[in-house]
C-alpha angles and dihedrals in degrees: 000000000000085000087055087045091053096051091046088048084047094047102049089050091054096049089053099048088051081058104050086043092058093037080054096049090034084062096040097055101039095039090052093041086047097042106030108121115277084237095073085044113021105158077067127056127197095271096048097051089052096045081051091054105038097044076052090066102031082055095228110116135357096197131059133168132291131216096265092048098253121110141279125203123204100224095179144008111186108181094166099044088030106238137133124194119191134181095221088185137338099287100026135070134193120205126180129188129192114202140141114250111187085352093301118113117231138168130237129203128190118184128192140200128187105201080176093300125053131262132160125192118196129217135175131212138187118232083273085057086243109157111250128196117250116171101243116153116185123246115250125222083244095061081070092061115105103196095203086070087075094065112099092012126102091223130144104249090198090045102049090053092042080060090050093051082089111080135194118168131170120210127199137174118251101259081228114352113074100248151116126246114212111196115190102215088159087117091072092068095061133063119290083239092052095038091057085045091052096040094075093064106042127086099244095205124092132254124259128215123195127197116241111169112305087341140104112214134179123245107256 
């Protein structure tokens, strides 16, 4: 009996404490996202980030608007894996991410813009919103080439990498993991008669980029 008592006492502590873990995180992620500076987030004030939020868990509304009267649409609210993922416009979105790095808890922020092809840029930032220094290198068009997918083809070698000097990578947070999502969309910027030619020799799957450290690493 005492044995049973003990596994319901255990159980019921550890349910609490999963609850005041997500109500933590629940506040971390929503009060930086409300209260970072403009200036990291500009097409959204204050006010419109909290109206997004809290008409998100009123479940009125996912969407508010922006500064320039056009709409915003809130794409994801991870309380649990910290992440918020926001459609700024039409053609821009906006990802953070909340996570401990050597025990020390930072915020990323990817931001994209589809121009109209896509292209993210990263940045990292301590709790003062004070920009820190991760080793992230963005990937390049040319990462994608398999070089064995030369072989049997009568293919320029020079031309095809000319044409992967132009790159366009998106970038997105792990849902869970934490790490980073690299997407080549460098083929939209060349002819469809070109993009099929070059396919066949690019690797089609995304990069992966792990954290180690302070360090972004690919996935081997």
């Amino acid at each position: 009996m005492k044995k049973l008592q003990l596994i319901i006492t255990n159980s019921i502590i550890i349910s609490c404490l999963m609850l005041i873990f997500q109500n933590l995180t629940a506040q971390n992620i929503e009060k930086f996202y409300v209260n970072m500076p403009d200036v990291i987030n500009p097409t959204l004030s204050k006010q419109n980030r909290l109206e997004l939020l809290e008409y998100h868990k009123a479940k009125q509304s996912d969407s508010t608007v922006n500064r320039f009267g056009n709409k915003a649409y809130l794409v994801c609210f991870d309380t649990i894996n910290q992440r918020i993922v926001v459609r700024n416009t039409v053609s821009s979105t906006f990802e953070m991410k909340v996570m401990m790095v050597e025990s020390v808890l930072i915020i990323g922020i990817i931001r994209t813009v589809c121009a109209p092809i896509c292209q993210s840029s990263v940045e990292f930032y301590d709790t003062t919103w004070a920009p820190i220094s991760l080793q992230f290198i963005m990937p390049k068009a040319i990462d994608w080439l398999n070089e064995k997918g030369f072989e049997g083809q009568n293919m320029d070698r020079k031309w095809v990498k000319s044409v992967l000097e132009n790159s366009f990578i998106s970038l997105s947070f792990d849902p869970i993991k934490p790490e980073i999502i690299a997407k080549n969309n460098s083929l939209e910027f060349v002819s469809e008669v070109d993009r099929k030619l070059i396919a066949t020799i690019l690797f089609t799957k995304e990069i992966i980029l792990k954290r180690d450290g302070r360090k972004w690493i690919p996935e081997k």
